[in-house]
N, C-alpha and C positions, 0 to 999 in steps of 0.2 A: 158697471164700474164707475165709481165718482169720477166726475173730471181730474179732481186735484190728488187724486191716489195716481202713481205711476207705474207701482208693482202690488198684485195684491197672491197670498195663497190663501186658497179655501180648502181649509181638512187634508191639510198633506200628509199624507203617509209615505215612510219608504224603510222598506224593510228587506234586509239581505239574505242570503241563504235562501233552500227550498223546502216546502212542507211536505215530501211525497213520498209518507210513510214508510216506509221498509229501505225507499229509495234514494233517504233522505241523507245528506253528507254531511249533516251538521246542524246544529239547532238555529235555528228564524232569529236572526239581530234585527233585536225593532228599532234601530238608529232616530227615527222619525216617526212619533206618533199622533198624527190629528193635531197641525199646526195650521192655524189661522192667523194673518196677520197682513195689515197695509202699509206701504212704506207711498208719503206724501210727496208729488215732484220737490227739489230743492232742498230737503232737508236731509240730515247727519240721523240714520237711524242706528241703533248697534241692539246686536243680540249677546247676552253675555252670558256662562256659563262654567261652569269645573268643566276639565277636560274627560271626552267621554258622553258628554250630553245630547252632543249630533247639531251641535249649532253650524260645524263645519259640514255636514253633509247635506243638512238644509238650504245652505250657502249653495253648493254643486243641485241641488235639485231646481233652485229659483234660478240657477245659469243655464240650464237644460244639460249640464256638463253629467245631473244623473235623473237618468227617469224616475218618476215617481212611482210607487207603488200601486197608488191609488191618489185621489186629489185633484185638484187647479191649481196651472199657475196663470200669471193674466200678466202680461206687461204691454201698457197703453191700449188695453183693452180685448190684445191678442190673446188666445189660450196658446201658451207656451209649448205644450207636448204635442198641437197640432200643426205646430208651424212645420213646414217644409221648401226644401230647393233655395228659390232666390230670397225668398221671404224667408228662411232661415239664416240667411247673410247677410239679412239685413237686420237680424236679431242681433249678430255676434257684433253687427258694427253697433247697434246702439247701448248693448251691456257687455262690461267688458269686467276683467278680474285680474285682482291683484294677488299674487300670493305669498305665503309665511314664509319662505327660503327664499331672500333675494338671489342666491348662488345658484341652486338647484335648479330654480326657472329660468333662467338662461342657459343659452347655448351656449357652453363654452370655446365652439369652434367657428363661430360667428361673430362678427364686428358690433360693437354696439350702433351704426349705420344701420348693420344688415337687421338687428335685432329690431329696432325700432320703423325699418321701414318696409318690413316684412307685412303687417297690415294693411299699408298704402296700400301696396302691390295688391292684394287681395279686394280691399273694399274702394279705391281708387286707381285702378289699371291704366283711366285717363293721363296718368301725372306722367312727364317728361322724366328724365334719370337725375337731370341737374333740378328741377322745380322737388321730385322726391327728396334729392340733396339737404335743397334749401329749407323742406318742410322740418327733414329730424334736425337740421340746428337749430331749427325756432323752436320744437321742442325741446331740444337738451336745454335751451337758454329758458326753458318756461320753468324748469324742473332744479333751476339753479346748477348746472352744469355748461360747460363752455361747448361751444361748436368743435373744436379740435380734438375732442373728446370722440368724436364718432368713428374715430379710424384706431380705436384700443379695443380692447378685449375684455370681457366682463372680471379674469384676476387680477385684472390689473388697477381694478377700484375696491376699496373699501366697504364697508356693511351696506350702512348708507348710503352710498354715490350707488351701489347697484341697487336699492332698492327706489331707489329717482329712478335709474335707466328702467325699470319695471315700470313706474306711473307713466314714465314717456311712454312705452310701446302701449299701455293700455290707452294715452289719450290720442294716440295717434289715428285713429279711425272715428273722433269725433263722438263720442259716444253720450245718451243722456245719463248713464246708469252705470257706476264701478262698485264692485262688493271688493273689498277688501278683508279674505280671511287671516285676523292677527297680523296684518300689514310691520306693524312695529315690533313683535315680539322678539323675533329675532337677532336685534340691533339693541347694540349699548344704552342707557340709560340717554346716555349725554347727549347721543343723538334722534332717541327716539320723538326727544320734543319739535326738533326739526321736521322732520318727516309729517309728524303730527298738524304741526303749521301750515306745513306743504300743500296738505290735501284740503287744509281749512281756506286758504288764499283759493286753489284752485276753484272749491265748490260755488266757492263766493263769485268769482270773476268768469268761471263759465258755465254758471247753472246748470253744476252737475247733481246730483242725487246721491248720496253714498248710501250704503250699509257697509256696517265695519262688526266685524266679529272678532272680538277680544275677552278675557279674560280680566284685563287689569281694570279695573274700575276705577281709578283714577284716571287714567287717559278717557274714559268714555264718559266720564263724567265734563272732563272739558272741549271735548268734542262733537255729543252726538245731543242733537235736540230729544230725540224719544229710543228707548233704551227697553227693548223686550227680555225676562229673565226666563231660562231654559234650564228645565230639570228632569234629566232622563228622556229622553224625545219631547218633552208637553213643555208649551208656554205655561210659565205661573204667575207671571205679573210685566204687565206692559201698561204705559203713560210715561207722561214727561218726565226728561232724566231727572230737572230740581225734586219734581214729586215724589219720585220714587227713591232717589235719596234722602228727601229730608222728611218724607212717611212710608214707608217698608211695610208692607201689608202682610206679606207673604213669610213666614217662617223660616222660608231659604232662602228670601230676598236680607233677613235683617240678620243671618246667619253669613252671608258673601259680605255683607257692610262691617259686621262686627269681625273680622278677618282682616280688614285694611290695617297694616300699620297705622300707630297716631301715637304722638308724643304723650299723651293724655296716661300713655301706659295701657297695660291690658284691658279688656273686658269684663267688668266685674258681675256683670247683670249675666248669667249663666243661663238665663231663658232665651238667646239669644242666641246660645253656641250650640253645635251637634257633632254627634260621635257617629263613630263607623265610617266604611265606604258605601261611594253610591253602588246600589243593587248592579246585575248587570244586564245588561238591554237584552239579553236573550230570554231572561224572566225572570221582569220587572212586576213586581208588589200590584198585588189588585185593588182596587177602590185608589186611592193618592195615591202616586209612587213614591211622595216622599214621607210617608209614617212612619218608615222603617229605620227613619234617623229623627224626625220631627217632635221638640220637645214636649209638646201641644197634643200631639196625637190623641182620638178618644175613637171609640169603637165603629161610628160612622166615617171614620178617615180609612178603614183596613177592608170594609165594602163598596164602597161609592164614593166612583171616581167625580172629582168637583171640576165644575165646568167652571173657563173664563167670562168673568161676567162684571161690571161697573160695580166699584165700590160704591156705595151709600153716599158719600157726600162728592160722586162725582169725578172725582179726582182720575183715576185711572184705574184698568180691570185688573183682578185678581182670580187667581184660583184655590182657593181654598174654604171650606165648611165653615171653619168661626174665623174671617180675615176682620169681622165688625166687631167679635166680642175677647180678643187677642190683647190682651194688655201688652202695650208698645214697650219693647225694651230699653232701658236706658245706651245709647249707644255713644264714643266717644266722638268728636267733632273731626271726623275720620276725611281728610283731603279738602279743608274748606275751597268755594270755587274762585276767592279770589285773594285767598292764602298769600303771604309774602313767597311760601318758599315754595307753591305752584307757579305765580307769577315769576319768581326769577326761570327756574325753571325752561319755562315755554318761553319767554325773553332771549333765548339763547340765538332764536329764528326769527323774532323777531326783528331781534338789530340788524339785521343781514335783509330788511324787507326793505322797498321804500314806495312808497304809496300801491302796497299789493302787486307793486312788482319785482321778481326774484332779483338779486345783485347777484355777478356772476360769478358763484366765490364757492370752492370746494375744500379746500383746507379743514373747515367747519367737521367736518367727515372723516376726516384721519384720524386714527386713532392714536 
């Protein structure tokens, strides 16, 4: 494992249901099919996809939250599914997870105190009651919430104030590693850019590592350094996000770009667009999984399945037969990244910052 990789999977597979013929209760969901990929210490990595693609169950496979099938996972050099006992506690302390219902993950019959110093208690047993105290106010004030805050209830805050009290419990154990699945989706427009900020201040000031799995491509374009595309279990195109947005290799990478709203009006270049629903993961298309909608499609796409492999000039890998001989489509100038009406935007969190540290201010949050 490279020193500067922090998480890697090698050929992960994970697939539900059982195959045992006569005995069998339901057909094999390939959720997860033969995923390789490195996430770099320090940086904003995201996997994006249509809902359905198994980005989120890949997420629970790289947390050990679900066995794999078959595969590796390696975190700082560990093999993930062998880990056990103490060394398994000291996994949970260095990866931690955020998840898509800020309501749902909490305990509603626990204090946001209890909520957040629940970890202590587990991966710091040393800490005093009053020193534990003092840890979740320095986290609520890290998270832009107030210390007096730890003695309410998670209804009694808004979308985004519980989805902080979420990054507090997660940073509470000190961790190098948070996967955040669709961390923002759930939360207002007005606020999702806060949050967004949030995690970018944190990543920055405690050299933490993310992967974030979202769906909107605008947010991950101004958050994640490198950006993996997932269709139907299989990577099909991963490299740096500017690359992969401002050259689309992949026929369902420039089909998710030509989908962004843009003032610019619709899509007029229709090699760009695709019909149908994705197949279903219990049996998914032989050879590409995606010919069955791919405008491009030719007769080596519907047998042989195309490995991820470096595009020709370098840039970053793709999966697909003719990603070099693919006449690029005209797309429209879909979320530029430093757009007025991105930058106001994300500004929203910003003026509430002051030299990378949170001001103590919730209002922001109310709806």
């Amino acid at each position: 494992m490279k020193q500067d990789v922090i998480l890697e999977a090698i050929d992960v597979v994970k697939y539900f249901g059982t195959d045992a013929g006569w005995m069998s209760r339901g057909p094999v969901i390939q959720a997860v099919a033969g995923v390789s990929l490195e996430v770099r210490r320090g940086e904003t990595f995201a996997i994006v996809g249509e809902s359905g693609c198994g980005k989120s169950t890949l997420a629970r496979v790289l947390m050990r939250l679900l066995t794999p099938t078959s595969g590796d996972v390696l975190f700082d050099g560990r093999q993930v599914s062998a880990i056990q006992g103490a060394e398994l506690r000291t996994l949970r302390r260095d990866m931690q997870f955020i998840f898509q219902d800020p309501f749902s993950s909490l305990n509603p019959r626990m204090t946001v105190a209890r909520l957040v110093a629940e970890p202590l208690e587990i991966h710091a047993p040393e800490l005093s009651v009053q020193e534990r105290r003092d840890r979740v106010a320095q986290l609520l004030r890290q998270v832009g919430l107030r210390a007096e805050h730890a003695d309410r209830y998670p209804h009694e805050f808004s979308g985004g104030q519980r989805q902080r009290i979420g990054i507090a419990r997660a940073l509470a154990s000190g961790p190098k590693l948070i996967i955040g699945d669709e961390p923002v989706s759930a939360l207002d427009v007005s606020v999702q850019a806060q949050v967004i900020n949030l995690l970018g201040d944190l990543s920055r000031d405690l050299g933490l590592t993310l992967v974030i799995i979202a769906h909107d491509l605008g947010v991950i374009r101004h958050m994640s350094d490198r950006v993996a595309v997932m269709y139907l279990g299989r990577i099909v195109e991963i490299g740096a996000t500017e690359q992969v947005f401002t050259d689309p290799k992949h026929p369902y990478t420039q089909a998710l770009l030509a989908a962004i709203p843009s003032m610019d009006g619709p899509v007029t270049d229709h090699s760009a667009t695709v019909h149908g629903e994705m197949p279903s993961p219990s049996d998914p298309p032989p050879g590409c999984r995606f010919h069955t909608r791919c405008p491009h499609a030719q007769d080596l796409c519907k047998t042989k399945t195309p490995q991820l492999a470096a595009a020709q000039d370098g840039s970053h890998q793709v999966a697909c037969h003719f990603a070099e001989t693919l006449q690029r489509p005209h797309l429209p100038q879909t979320a530029p990244r430093k757009s007025k009406t991105a930058e106001a935007r994300f500004a929203l969190y910003r003026a509430a910052t002051e030299g990378g540290t949170v001001t103590h201010k919730t209002h922001q949050d109310d709806p």
